[in-house]
N, C-alpha and C positions, 0 to 999 in steps of 0.2 A: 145734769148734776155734775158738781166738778170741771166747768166747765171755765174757759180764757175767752176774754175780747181780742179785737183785731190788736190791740196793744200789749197785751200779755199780762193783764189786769182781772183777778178771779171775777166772774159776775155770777148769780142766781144761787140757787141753793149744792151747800155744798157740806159734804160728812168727810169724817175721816177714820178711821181704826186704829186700834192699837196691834198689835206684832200678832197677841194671843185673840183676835175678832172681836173683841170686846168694842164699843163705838167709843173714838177719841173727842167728837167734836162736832156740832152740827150747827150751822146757821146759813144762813143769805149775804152775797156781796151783792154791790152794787160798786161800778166803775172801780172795786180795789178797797172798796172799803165795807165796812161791816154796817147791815142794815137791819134792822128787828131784833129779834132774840135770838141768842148762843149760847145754848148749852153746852160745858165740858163736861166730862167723867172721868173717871179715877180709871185705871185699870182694870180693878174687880167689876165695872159694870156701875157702881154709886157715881151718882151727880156730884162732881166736886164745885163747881159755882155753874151760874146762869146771870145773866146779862143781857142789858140791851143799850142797843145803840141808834143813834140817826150818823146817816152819811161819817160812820167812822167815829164819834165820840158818843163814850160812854152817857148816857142817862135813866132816869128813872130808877126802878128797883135794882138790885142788886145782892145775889146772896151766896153764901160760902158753906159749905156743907163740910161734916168730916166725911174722913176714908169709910165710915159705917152706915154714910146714908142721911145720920141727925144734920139738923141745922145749924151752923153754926152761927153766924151773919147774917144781919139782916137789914140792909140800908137803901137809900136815895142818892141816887145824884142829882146836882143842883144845875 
């Protein structure tokens, strides 16, 4: 987890925190760039968007939450 290639390029799965333990961020690299689904969150703990990608660009679904958790957004990439 959390972990660099011999290039100093993030790969495999990797989380982050916020200050107060709360989890900032969660998904998969691959060579430096973002592969699968990435979930962010808010500070309080609520999902603030999810996302996915192939080798680094956005596609498919795509959604944005408020600071309370609801949905806000809710789309495709093309």
């Amino acid at each position: 987890m959390n972990a660099y290639n011999e290039n100093g390029l993030k790969v495999g799965y990797w989380v982050e925190y916020w200050a107060n333990g709360n989890l900032k961020y969660k998904g998969t690299y691959i060579k430096g760039e973002e592969h699968g689904l990435f979930e962010y969150y808010y500070s309080n703990g609520n999902l603030s968007y999810k996302e996915n990608y192939i080798n680094g660009k956005e596609c498919g679904l795509y959604e944005i939450y408020y600071s309370n958790g609801e949905l806000n957004i809710k789309q495709y990439y093309i």
